[in-house]
C-alpha positions as CSV (number, residue, x, y, z in Angstrom):
1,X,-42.1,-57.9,3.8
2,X,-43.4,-55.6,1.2
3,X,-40.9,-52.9,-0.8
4,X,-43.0,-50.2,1.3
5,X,-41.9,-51.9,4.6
6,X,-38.1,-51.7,3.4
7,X,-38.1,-48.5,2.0
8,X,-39.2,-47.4,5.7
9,X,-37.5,-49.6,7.5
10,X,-33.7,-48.4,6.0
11,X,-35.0,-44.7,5.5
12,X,-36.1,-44.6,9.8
13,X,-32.6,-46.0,10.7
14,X,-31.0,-43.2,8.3
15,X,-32.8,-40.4,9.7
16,X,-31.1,-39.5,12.8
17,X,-27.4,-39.6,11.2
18,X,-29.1,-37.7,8.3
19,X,-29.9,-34.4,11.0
20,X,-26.3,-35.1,13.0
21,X,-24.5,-35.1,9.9
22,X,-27.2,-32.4,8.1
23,X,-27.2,-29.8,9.7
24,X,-23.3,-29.3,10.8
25,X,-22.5,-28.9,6.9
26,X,-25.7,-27.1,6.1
27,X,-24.2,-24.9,8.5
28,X,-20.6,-25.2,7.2
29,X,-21.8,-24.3,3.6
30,X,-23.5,-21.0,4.6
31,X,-20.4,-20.3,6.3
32,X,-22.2,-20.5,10.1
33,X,-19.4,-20.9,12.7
34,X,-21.3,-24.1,13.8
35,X,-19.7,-24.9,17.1
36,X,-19.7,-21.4,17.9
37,X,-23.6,-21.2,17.5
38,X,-24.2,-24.7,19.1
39,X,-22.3,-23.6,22.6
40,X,-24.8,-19.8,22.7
41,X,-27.3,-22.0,21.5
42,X,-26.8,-24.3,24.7
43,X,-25.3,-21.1,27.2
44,X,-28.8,-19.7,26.6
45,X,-30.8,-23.4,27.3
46,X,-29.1,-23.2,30.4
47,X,-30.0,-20.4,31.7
48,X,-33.7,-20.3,30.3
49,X,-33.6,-23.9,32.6
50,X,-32.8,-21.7,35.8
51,X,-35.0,-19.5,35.4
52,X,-38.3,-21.5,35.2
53,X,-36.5,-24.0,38.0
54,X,-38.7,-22.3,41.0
55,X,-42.3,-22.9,38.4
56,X,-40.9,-26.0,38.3
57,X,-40.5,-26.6,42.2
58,X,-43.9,-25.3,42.5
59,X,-45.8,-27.4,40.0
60,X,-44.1,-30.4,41.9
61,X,-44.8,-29.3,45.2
62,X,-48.6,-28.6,44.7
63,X,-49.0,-32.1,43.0
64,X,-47.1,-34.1,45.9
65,X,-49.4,-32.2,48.9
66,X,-53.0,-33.0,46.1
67,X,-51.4,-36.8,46.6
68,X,-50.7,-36.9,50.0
69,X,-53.5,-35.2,51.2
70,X,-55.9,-37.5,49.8
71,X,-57.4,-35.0,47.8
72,X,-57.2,-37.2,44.8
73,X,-59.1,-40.2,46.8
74,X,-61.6,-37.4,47.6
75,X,-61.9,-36.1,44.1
76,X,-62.2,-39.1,42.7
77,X,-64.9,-40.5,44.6
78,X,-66.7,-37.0,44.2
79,X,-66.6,-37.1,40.0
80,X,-67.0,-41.2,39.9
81,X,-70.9,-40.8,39.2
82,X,-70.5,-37.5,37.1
83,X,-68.1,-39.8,35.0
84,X,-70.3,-42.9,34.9
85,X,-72.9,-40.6,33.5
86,X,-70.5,-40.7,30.2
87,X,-69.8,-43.9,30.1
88,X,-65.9,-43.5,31.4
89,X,-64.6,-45.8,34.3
90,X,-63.5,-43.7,37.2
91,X,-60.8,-45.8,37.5
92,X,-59.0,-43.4,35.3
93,X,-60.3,-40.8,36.6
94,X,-56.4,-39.8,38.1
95,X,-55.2,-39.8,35.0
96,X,-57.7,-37.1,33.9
97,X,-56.6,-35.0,37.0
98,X,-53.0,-35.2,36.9
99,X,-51.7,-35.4,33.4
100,X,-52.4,-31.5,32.9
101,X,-50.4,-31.2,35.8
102,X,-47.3,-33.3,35.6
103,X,-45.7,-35.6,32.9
104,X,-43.9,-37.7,35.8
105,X,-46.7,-38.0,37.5
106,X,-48.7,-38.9,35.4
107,X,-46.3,-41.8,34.5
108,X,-46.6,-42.6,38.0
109,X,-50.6,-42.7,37.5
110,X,-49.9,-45.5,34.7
111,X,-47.2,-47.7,36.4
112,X,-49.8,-47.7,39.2
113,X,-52.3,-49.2,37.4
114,X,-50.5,-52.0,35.5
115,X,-49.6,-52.8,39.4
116,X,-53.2,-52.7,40.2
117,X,-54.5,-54.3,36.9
118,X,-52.1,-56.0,34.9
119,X,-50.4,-54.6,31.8
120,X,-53.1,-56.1,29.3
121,X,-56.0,-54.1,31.3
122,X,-58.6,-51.9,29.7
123,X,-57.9,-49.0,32.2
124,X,-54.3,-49.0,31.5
125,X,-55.2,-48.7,28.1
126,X,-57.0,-46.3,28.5
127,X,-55.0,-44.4,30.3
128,X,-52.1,-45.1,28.2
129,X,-53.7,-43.6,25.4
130,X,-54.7,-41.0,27.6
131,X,-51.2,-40.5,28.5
132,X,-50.2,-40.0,24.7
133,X,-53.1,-38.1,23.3
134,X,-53.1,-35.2,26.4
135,X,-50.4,-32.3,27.2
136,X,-49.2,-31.6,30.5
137,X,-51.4,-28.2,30.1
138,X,-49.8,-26.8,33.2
139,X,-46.6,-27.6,33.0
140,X,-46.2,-26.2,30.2
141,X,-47.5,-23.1,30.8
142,X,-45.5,-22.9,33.6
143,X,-42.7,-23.4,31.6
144,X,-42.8,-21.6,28.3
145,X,-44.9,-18.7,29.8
146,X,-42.3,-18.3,32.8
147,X,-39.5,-18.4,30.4
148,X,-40.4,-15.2,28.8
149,X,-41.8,-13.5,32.0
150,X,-45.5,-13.9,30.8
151,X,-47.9,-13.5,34.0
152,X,-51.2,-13.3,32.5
153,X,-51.9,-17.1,30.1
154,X,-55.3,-15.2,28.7
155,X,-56.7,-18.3,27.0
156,X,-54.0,-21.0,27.2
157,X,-55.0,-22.6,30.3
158,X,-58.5,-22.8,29.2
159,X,-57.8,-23.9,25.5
160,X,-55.3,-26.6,26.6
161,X,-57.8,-27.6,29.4
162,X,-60.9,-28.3,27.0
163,X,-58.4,-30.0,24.8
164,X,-56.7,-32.3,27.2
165,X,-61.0,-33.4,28.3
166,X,-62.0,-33.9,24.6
167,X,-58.7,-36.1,24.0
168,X,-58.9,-37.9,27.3
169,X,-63.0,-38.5,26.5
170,X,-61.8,-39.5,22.7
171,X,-59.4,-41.9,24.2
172,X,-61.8,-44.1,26.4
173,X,-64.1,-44.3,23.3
174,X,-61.5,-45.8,21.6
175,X,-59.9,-47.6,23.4
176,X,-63.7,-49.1,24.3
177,X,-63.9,-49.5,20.7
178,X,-61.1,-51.1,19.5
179,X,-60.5,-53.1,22.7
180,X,-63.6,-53.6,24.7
């Protein structure tokens, strides 16, 4: 092992004591009634949690009937030869549908796939990368944006949207590059 490797290695496992002991006396020393602050800091978590609890439900709800329905078969089959066009297997085309949606489900999408495929597959790579280079655009939305009462996203929706297709395009390529 290099000196490099070390250095890391000692400074990653110090890091999280570093912030639980850091900040409580950063605090302390500008005389911050820590434990005080932590409990209205967590009193007002709570409650922004109840309040986005029915986007929540909703989000959820829609994703489970899109499932069910077979609306996702349907979709699928309808975007396989748009897909191919690009060069991306519609095998992943799920993914691409519900990771803007739902992180959970999309979770689901990718323990799916190893079932069907085997962990060492190029579409669960593909997907996994997928999975870690996308945002659950509406989710969030739904979250941040009802937490503050926002009705109207503007451009959000459609700038997460064209972000989430560029990274899921990106992650195919790669993947295709590295692995295929």
């Amino acid at each position: 092992m290099n000196i490099v490797q070390v250095f890391l290695d000692y400074a990653s496992a110090l890091v999280l004591p570093a912030i639980l002991v850091g900040f409580p006396l950063y605090g302390m020393i500008r005389k911050v009634r820590v434990y005080e602050v932590f409990v209205d800091g967590a009193k007002e978590g709570f409650h922004v949690a109840v309040m986005i609890i029915p986007y929540l439900i909703a989000i959820l709800f829609a994703i489970g009937m899109f499932r069910a329905s077979g609306a996702m078969d349907f979709l699928t089959d309808l975007l396989r030869p748009v897909v191919g066009l690009i060069g991306i297997p519609a095998e992943v085309i799920p993914m691409g549908i519900v990771r803007p949606l739902t992180g959970s489900g999309s979770v689901g999408i990718v323990l799916d796939m190893i079932n069907q495929f085997g962990e060492d597959s190029i579409f669960v790579k593909m997907v996994a990368t997928m999975f870690g280079s996308t945002e659950t655009t509406f989710y969030v939305i739904a979250v941040y944006f009802g937490a503050v009462n926002i009705r109207k996203t503007r451009h959000a929706v459609p700038a997460g949207l064209i972000a989430d297709v560029f990274a899921m395009i990106a992650a195919v390529y790669v993947v295709l590059f590295l692995f295929g």
